[in-house]
C-alpha positions in Angstrom: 49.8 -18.3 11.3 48.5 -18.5 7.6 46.3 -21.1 8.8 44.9 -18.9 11.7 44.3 -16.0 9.3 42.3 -18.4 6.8 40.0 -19.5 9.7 39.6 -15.7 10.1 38.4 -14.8 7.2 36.4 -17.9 7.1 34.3 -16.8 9.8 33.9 -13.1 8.6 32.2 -14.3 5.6 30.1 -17.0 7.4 29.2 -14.0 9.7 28.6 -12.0 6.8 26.4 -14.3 4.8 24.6 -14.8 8.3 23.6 -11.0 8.0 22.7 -10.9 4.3 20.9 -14.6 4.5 19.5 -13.6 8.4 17.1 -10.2 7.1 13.9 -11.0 5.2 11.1 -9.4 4.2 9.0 -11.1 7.0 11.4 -9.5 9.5 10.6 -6.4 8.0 7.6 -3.9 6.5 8.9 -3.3 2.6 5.6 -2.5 1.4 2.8 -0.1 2.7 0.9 -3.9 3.4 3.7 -5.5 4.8 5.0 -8.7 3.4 3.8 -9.9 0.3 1.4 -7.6 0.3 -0.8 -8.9 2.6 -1.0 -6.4 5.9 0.0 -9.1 8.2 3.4 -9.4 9.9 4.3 -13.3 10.4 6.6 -12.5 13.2 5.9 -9.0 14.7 4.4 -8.8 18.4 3.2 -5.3 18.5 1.5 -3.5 21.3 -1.7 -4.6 22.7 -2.8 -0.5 24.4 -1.3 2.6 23.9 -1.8 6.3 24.3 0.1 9.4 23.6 1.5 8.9 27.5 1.6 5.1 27.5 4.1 2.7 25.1 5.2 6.3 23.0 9.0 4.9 21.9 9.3 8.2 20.4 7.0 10.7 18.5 8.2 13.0 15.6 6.5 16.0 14.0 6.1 15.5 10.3 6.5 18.6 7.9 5.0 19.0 4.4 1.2 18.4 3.3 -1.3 15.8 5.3 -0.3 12.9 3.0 -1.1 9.3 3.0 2.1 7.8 2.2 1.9 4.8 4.9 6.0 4.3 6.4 7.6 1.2 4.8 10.8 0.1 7.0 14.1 -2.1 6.1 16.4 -2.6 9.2 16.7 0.8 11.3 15.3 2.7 8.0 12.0 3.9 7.6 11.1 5.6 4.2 7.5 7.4 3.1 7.1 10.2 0.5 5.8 14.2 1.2 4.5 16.8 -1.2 5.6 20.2 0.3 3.9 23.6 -0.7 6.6 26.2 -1.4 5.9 29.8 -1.5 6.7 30.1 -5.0 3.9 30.5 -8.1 5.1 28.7 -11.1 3.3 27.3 -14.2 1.5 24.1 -14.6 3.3 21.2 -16.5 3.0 20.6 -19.4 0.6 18.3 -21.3 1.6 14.3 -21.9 0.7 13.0 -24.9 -1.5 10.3 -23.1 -3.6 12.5 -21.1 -7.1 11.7 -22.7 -10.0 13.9 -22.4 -12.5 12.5 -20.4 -13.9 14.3 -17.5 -11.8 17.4 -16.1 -13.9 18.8 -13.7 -12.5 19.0 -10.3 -15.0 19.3 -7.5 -12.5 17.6 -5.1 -10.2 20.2 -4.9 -8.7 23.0 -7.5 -5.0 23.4 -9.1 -2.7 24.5 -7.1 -0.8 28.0 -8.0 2.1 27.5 -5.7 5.2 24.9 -6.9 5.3 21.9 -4.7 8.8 19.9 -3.5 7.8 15.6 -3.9 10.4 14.3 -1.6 11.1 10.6 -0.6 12.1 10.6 3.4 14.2 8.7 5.3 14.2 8.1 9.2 16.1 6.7 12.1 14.0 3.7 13.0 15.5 4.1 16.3 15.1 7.8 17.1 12.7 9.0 14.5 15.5 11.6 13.6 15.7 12.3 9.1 18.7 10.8 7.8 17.9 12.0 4.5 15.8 13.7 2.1 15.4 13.8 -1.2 13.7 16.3 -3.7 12.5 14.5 -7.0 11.0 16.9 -8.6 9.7 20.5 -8.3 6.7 21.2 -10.0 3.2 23.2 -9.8 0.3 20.3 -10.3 -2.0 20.0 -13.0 -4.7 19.0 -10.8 -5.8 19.1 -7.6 -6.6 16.0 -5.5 -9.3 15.4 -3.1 -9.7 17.2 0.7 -9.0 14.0 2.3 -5.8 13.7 0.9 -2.3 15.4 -1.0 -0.2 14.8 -3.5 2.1 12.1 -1.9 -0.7 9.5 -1.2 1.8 6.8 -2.7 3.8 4.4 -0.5 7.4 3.5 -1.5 8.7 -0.2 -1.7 12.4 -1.7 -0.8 14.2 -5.1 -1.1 16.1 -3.7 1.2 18.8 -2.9 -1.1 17.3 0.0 -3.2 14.0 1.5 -2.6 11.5 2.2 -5.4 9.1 5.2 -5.4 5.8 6.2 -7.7 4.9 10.2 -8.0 2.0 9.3 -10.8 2.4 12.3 -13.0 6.1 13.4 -11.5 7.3 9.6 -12.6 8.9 6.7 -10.9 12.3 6.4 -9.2 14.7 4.4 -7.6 17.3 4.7 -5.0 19.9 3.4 -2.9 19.3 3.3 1.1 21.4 6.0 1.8 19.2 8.5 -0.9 21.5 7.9 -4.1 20.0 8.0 -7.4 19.6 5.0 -9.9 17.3 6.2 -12.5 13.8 7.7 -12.7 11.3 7.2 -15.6 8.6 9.5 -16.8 5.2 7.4 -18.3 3.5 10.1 -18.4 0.9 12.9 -16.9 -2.1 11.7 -14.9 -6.1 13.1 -15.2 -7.9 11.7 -12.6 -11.3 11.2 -12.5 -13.4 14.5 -10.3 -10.2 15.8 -9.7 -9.6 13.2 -6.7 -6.1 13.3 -6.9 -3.4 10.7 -8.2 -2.4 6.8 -5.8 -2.0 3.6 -6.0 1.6 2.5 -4.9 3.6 0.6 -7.5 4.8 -3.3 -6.5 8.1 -5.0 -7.0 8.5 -8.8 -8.0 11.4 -11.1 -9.2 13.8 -8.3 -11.5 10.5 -6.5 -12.4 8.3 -2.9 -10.8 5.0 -3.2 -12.0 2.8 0.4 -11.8 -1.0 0.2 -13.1 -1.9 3.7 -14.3 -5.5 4.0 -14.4 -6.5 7.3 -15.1 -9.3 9.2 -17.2 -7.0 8.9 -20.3 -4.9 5.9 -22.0 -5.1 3.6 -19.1 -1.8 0.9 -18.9 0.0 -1.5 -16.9 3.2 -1.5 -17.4 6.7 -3.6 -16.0 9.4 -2.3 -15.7 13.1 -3.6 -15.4 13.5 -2.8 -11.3 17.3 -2.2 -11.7 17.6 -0.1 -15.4 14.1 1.9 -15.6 13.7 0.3 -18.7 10.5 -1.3 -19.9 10.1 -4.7 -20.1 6.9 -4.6 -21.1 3.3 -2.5 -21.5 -0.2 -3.5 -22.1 -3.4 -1.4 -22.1 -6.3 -1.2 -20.1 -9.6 -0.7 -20.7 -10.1 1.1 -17.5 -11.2 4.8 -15.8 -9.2 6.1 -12.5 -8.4 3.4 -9.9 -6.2 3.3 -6.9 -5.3 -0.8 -5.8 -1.9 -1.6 -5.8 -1.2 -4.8 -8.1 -0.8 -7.9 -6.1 2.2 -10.3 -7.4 1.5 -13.9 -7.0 2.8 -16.6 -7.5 0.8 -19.9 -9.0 1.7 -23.3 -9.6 5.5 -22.5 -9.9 4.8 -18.8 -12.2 4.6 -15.8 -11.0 1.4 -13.4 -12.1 0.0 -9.8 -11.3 -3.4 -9.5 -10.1 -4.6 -6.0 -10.4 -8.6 -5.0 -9.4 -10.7 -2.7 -11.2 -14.2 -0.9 -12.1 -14.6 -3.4 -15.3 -12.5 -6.4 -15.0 -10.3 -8.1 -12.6 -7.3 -9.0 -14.9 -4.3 -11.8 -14.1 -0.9 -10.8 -16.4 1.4 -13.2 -16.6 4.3 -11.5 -14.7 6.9 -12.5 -18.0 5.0 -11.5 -20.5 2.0 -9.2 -19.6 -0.4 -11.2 -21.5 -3.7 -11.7 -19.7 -4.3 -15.0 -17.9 -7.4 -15.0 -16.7 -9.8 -12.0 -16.1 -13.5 -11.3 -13.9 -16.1 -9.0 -13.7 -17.9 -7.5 -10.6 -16.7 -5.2 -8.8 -17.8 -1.8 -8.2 -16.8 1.8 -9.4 -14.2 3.6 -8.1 -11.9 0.6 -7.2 -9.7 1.7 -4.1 -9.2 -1.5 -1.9 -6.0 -3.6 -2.8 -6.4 -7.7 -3.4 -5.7 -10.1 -0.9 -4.4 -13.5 -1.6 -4.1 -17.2 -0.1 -5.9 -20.6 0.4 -5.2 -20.7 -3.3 -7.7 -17.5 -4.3 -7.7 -13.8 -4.8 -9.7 -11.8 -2.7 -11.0 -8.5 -4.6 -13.3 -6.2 -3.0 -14.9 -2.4 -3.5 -17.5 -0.5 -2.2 -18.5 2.9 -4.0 -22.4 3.0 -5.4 -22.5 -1.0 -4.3 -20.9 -3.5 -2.8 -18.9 -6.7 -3.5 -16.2 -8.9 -2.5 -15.1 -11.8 -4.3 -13.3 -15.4 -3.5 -11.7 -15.9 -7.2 -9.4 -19.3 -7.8 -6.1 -18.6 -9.1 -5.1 -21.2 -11.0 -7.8 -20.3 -13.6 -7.4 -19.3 -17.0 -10.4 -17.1 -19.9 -12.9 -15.3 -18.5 -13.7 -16.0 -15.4 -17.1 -13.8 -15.0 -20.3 -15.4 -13.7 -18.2 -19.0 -13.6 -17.7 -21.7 -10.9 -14.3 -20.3 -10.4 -16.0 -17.1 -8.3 -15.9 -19.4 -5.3 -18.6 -17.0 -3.4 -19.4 -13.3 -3.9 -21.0 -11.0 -1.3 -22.6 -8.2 -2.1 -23.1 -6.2 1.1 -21.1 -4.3 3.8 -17.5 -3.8 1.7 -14.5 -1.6 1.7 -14.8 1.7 -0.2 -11.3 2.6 0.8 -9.7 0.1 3.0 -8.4 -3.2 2.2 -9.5 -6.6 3.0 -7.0 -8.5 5.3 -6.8 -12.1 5.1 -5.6 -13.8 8.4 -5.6 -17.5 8.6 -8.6 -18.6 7.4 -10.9 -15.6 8.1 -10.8 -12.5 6.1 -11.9 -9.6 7.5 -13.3 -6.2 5.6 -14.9 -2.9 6.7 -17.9 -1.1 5.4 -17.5 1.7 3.0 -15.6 4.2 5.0 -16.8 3.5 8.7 -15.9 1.4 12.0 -18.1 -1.3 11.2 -16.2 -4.6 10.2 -17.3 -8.1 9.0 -15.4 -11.2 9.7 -16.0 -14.1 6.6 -14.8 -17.9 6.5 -12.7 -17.2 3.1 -13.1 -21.1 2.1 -16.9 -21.1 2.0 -17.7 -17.2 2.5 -19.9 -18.3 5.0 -19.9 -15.3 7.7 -18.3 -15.5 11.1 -19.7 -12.3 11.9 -21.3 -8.9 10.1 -21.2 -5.2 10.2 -20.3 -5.1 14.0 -19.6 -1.5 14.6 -16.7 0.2 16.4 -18.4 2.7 18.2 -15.6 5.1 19.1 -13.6 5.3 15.7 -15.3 8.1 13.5 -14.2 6.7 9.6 -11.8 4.8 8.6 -9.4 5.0 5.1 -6.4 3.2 6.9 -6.2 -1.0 6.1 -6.1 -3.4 8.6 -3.4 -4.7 9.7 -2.5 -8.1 11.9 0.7 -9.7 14.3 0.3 -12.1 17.2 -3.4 -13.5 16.6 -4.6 -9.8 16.9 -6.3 -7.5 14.0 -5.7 -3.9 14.0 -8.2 -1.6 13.1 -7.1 2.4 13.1 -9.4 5.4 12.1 -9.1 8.7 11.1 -10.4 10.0 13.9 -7.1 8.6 16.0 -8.9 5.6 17.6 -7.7 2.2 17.0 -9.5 -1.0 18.0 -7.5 -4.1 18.2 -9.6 -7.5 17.8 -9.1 -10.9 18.3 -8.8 -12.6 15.6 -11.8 -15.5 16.3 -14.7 -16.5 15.2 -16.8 -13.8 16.9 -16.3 -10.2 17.7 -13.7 -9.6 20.6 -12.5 -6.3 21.8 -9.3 -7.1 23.3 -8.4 -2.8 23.5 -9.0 0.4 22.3 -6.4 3.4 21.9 -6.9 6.9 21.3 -3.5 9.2 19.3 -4.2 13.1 19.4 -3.8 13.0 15.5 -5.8 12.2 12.7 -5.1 9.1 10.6 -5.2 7.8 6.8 -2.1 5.9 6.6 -1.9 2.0 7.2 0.1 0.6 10.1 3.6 -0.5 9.8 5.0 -4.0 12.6 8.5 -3.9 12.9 9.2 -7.0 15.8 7.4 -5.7 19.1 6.9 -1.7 17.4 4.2 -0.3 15.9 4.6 2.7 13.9 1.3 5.1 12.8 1.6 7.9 10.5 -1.1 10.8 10.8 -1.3 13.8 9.6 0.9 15.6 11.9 3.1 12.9 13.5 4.8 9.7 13.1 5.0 7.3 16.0 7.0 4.5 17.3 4.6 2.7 19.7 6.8 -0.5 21.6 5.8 -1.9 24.9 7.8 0.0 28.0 10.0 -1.9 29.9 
């Protein structure tokens, strides 16, 4: 009997340990660009058409302001942020010691005068039915933020075992999956530049959560212990408003942060925070995120210019106007969205709109440019890609999917009755698109 019971127990732990050891961030989306950061899904299989009457798992109507906080999912859990209006009139906060005093006009969009809640939300994956929500913090902004967008244009990030959220001037917090609290951190308020409004999702890495504020003050990057709130380390930045999320990477055996910006690219050691390497040439107003693979960064930006730049990782100094710029074009690039790299072909829109270009990212040498996608008016959402297919989705509620090859294939096109900002999430065969008013689970009908 003794001996039965031991073989037991033996086989709930191995079963355990199969669960635990079994989930991985490549079977899930813990990051608005999926696993590491990179928008594509190594073993999702997502829809090739859909409609709102064709391949609709389930469709939920989605309260609070029309934010871009693209769904990140862990299991049957699917968490994004909100930034709800309440009908109360309150005062503004108060001043950080770190807000500098550059420009303060605000042309895209005014102060607010009622409070707002700034909420992290969690979701069936199954049903689309809130499990939980949770109020951080409620405050009347400082500042308003741009038409395009609210207050919650962060995405949150999980290891599956807590789930790590930035508000920009409300702070940065951590919970459990089921909405406990572990700690929150205040670094301070935010002054964007115009008035554009406050982004740029934090990333998580080894014990570390790394947050780049960029903003028309005492720009920083700073890392953060991921399970205390307590910094590890902080380093300044020479640097007005930008939006990219900072890319962890890891290089000959050590880890570093990549983060893009209006005057340098930098690379921090991920330990330490000191600068590695670091590269000029890219534009103002830095939104896209980096890319990374074949042993390179990708960087790219597109306001007043354009450019988009193959830089070798395992560099060190200053990199600008060097052989280690492996090629640089200068045409055609993201303003908003982010370059995805798939394979060996990384593909980038231009500026805002449905026209995409399709580059060798060895050589740069171009597969094919500035093909247009007639029927999608804009685009601010990055593309995404599962299954040898790209995934293109614009703001008007039209998505192409491409194939991904060395010329321009159409393989569908599919129209949602909502308008879209937020990235794609690929969760094994589902999709699921956030607009403004809905959230969808899009899965192949049986």
């Amino acid at each position: 009997m003794k001996r039965f019971v031991l073989f037991q127990m033996i086989a709930v732990l191995v079963l355990i340990n199969f669960d635990v050891f079994g989930d991985s961030a490549d079977d899930y989306w813990p990051t608005w660009r999926g696993p590491n950061y990179s928008g594509v899904s190594p073993k999702g299989n997502p829809p090739l058409t859909w409609s709102e009457t064709e391949n609709i798992k389930w469709k939920v109507k989605l309260t609070g302001d029309a934010s871009n906080s693209s769904p990140i999912i862990w299991k049957d859990k699917i968490f994004f942020q909100t930034a709800i209006k309440t009908d109360v009139q309150g005062k503004p906060e108060a001043p950080s010691t770190s807000e500098g005093t550059r420009s303060r006009r605000c042309p895209g969009g005014s102060p607010p005068t009622n409070i707002y809640k700034f909420n992290l939300v969690c979701l069936d994956r199954n049903s689309g039915r809130q499990l939980w929500q949770k109020t951080i913090r409620e405050v009347l902004p400082h500042q308003g933020h741009h038409n395009d967008h609210g207050f919650a244009s962060f995405s949150p990030v999980t290891d599956g075992r807590l789930v790590w959220t930035n508000f920009g001037s409300r702070g940065l917090h951590c919970f459990d999956m089921d909405g406990n609290p572990k700690w929150s951190k205040d670094i301070g308020r935010m002054n964007t530049i115009m008035g554009f409004g406050e982004g740029g999702s934090l990333a998580v890495a080894g014990d570390a959560v790394i947050v780049v504020r960029d903003h028309e003050g005492e720009s920083f990057i700073v890392a953060l212990n991921k399970e205390t709130g307590e910094i590890v380390w902080r380093k300044d930045r020479d640097e007005a408003t930008s939006w990219a999320t900072p890319l962890p990477v890891e290089v000959d055996g050590k880890m570093q942060v990549v983060t893009s910006a209006t005057n340098l690219i930098r690379s921090y050691d991920f330990e330490t925070g000191d600068i590695i390497w670091q590269c000029s040439g890219q534009t103002r107003n830095v939104i896209p995120s980096p890319v990374t693979g074949l042993g390179m960064v990708y960087c790219t930006s597109g306001f007043r210019g354009s450019s988009l730049q193959a830089i070798e990782l395992d560099r060190t100094g200053d990199l600008s106007d060097t052989d280690a710029v492996k090629w640089h074009v200068k045409e055609a690039t993201p303003y908003v969205p982010s370059p995805i790299l798939y394979g060996d072909k990384l593909y980038v829109c231009s500026v805002n709109q449905g026209v995409v270009s399709c580059y060798d990212a060895k050589t740069g040498g171009p597969h094919f440019v500035k093909q247009k996608m007639d029927e999608m008016k804009g685009v601010y959402a990055s593309p995404t890609a599962a299954a040898g297919r790209i995934y293109f989705v614009g703001r008007n509620g039209v998505s192409y999917v491409l194939k991904s090859s060395d010329k321009f294939e159409v393989l569908a096109v599919n129209t949602l009755d909502d308008k879209i900002d937020c990235s794609p999430a690929f969760v094994g065969d589902e999709m699921y698109i956030k607009g403004k008013q809905n959230l969808y689970c899009i899965a192949a009908s049986e």
